[in-house]
C-alpha atoms as one frame of an Amber mdcrd trajectory, in Angstrom:
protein
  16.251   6.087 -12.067  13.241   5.412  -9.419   9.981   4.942 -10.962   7.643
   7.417  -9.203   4.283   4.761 -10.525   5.687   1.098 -11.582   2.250   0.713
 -13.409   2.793   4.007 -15.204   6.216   3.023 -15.770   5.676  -0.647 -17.240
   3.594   0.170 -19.610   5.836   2.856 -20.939   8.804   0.272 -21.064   6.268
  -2.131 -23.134   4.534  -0.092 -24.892   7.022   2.646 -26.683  10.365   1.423
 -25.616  10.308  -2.228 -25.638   6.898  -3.738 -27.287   7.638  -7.912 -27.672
   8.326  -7.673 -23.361   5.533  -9.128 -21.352   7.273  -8.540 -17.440   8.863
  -5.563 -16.311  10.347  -6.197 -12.933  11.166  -3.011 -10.438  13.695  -3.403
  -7.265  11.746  -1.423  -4.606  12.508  -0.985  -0.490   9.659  -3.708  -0.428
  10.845  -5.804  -2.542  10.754  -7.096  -6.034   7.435  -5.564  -7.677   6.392
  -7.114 -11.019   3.865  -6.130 -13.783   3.076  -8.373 -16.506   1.187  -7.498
 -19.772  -1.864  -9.299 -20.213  -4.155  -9.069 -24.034  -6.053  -6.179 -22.627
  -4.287  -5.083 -19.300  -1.688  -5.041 -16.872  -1.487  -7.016 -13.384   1.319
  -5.751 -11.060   2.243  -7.946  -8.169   3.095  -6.504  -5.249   5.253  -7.943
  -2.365   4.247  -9.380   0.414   5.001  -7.839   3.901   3.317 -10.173   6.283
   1.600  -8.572   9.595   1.782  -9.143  13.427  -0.426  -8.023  15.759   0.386
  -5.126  18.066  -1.168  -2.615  20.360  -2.308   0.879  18.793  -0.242   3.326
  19.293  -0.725   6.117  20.853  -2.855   9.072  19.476  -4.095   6.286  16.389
  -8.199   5.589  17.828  -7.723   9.222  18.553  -6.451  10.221  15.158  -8.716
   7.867  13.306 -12.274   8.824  15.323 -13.055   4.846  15.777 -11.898   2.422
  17.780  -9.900  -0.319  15.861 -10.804  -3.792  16.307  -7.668  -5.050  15.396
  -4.188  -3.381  14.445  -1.147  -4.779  13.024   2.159  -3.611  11.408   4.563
  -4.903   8.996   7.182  -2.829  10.084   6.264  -0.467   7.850   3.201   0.845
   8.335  -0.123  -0.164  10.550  -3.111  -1.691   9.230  -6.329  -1.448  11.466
  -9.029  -3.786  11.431 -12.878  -1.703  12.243 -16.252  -3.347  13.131 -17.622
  -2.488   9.807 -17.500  -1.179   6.430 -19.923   1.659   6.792 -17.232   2.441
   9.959 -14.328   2.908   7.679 -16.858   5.019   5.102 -18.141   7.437   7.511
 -14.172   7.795   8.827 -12.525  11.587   9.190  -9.543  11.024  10.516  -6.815
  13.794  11.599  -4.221  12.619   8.842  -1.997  15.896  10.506  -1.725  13.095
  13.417  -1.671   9.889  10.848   0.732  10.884   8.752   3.411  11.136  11.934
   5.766   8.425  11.358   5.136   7.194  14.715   1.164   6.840  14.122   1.213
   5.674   9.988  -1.622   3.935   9.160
C-alpha cells in the first residue's frame, strides 16, 4: 500500500492501530522516511538528496519571473537560490512551464 501523506499515515499506525510504537518507518523512491512520536507531536525525517550546482535550464528565469542566483538539482528536482526573501514573496511564476519535467523546480 503507498502512503499518499507519511505524517498522516504514522500517526494513524500509532495512534488507532498500533499505540505502544514510537517510529514508523516508510520505504519511499527517496529513501527511507521516518516519523517518530514525540509527548506532544510528531517529527518526520526526511532523506537527504544532496545538491550540485548546474546551469538553469531553459525557460526556468523565464518561468519563474526572477533571475536565480543560484540553481542546483538533486536529480530530482531544481532548487533555485534568489537575491532575497521579499524576491521569492512577490514571485508569480508560470507553473504551466514549471511543472514540465524538464523545468521542475
Amino acid at each position: 500500500m503507498q502512503a499518499r501523506h507519511p505524517l498522516a499515515s504514522a500517526a494513524a499506525v500509532i495512534e488507532r492501530l498500533s499505540p505502544y510504537r514510537r517510529r514508523v518507518v516508510f520505504h519511499s523512491i527517496s529513501g527511507v522516511l521516518t516519523v517518530d512520536r514525540r509527548p506532544d507531536d510528531y517529527v518526520m525525517n526526511f532523506p537527504a538528496r544532496p545538491t550540485e550546482p548546474v546551469e538553469p535550464p531553459p525557460g526556468l528565469t523565464e518561468a519563474l519571473g526572477a533571475r536565480p542566483v543560484e540553481v542546483a538539482t538533486d536529480h530530482f528536482n531544481y532548487l533555485v537560490l534568489l537575491e532575497s526573501a521579499g524576491q521569492v514573496r512577490s514571485l508569480s511564476p508560470d507553473m504551466a512551464v514549471i511543472n514540465r519535467p524538464t523545468v521542475r523546480a
